[in-house]
Structure formats: structure tokens, C-alpha cells
C-alpha positions in Angstrom: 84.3 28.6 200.7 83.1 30.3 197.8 83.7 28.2 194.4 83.7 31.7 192.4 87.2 31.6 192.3 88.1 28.3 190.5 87.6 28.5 186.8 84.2 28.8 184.7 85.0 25.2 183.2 84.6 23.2 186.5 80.8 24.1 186.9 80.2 22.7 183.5 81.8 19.1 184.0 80.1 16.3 185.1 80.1 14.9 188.4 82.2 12.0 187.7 85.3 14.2 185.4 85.1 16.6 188.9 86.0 13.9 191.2 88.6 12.5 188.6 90.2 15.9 188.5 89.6 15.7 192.5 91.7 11.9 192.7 94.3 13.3 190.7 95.3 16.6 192.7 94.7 14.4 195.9 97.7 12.0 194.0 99.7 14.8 193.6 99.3 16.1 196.8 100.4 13.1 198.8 103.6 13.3 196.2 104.4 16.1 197.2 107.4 16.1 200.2 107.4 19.9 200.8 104.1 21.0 202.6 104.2 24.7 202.6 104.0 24.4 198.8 100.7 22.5 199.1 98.7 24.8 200.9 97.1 26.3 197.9 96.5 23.4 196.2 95.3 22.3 199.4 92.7 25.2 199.1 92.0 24.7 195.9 90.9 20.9 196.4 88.3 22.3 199.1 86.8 24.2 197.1 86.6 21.4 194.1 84.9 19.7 196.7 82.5 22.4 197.2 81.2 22.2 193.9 81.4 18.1 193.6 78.9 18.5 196.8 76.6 21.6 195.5 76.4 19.0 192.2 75.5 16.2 193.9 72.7 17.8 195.9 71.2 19.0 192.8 71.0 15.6 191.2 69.7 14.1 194.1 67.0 17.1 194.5 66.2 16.5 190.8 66.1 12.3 191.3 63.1 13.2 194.0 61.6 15.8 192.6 61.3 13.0 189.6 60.4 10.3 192.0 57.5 12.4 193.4 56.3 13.3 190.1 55.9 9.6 189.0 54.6 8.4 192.1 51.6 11.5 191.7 51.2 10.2 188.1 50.6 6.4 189.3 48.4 7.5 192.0 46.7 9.2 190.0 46.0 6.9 187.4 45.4 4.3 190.1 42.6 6.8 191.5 41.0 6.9 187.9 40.8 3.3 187.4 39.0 2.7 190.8 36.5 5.7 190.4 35.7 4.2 186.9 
């Protein structure tokens, strides 16, 4: 599912108001009694879900890719001291 199609504003909330947003149209969708009506909202939640995923994997690629650099610099400096 392609999140092009929900609005602009979505890709610049956080990870935590998108999964607000996503508890709250989950809410209304177990409120609602007639199904056929929640179909697209249905849809729509996917694809909020989409981007609460692509947005996780980002953070969690940036959390390593910070993880790697500090353990580089602390070997590093470890390296120095015993070559000294």
C-alpha cells in the first residue's frame, strides 16, 4: 500500500502522535455497527500503519547506525591508548 495517498501532514508527525491518531480511528472503528461504511476507513488505517512502520525502521536504522559509530570511536580510542 502506497502511503502517497494520505495527507502530507502524517509524514511530518512523530511516531508517537501517528499511533495516537492510529488508537483513535481503531476506537472509532470498533464503534461503528455498520461495516460496509468502514471499509475505507479500514484502508485508510492500513496505510497509517504503513507509515508508523516505514518510521519506525528509520529510527531503529538511525539508533545502529549511532550505536556502530560510538562503538568505532571507543575502539578506537581504546587502540590508541594501548599503542601508546
Amino acid at each position: 500500500m502506497k502511503d502517497k495517498n494520505l495527507p502530507n501532514d502524517y509524514n511530518s508527525l512523530s511516531l508517537e502522535e501517528l499511533t495516537n491518531e492510529a488508537n483513535r480511528m481503531i476506537e472509532d472503528l470498533e464503534n461503528q455497527k455498520d461495516l460496509e461504511n468502514s471499509i475505507e476507513n479500514y484502508q485508510y488505517l492500513l496505510k497509517l500503519n504503513n507509515i508508523i512502520e516505514k518510521k519506525f525502521q528509520k529510527g531503529v536504522k538511525n539508533i545502529n547506525e549511532k550505536t556502530k559509530e560510538n562503538i568505532l570511536k571507543i575502539t578506537s580510542k581504546r587502540n590508541a591508548k594501548k599503542i601508546k
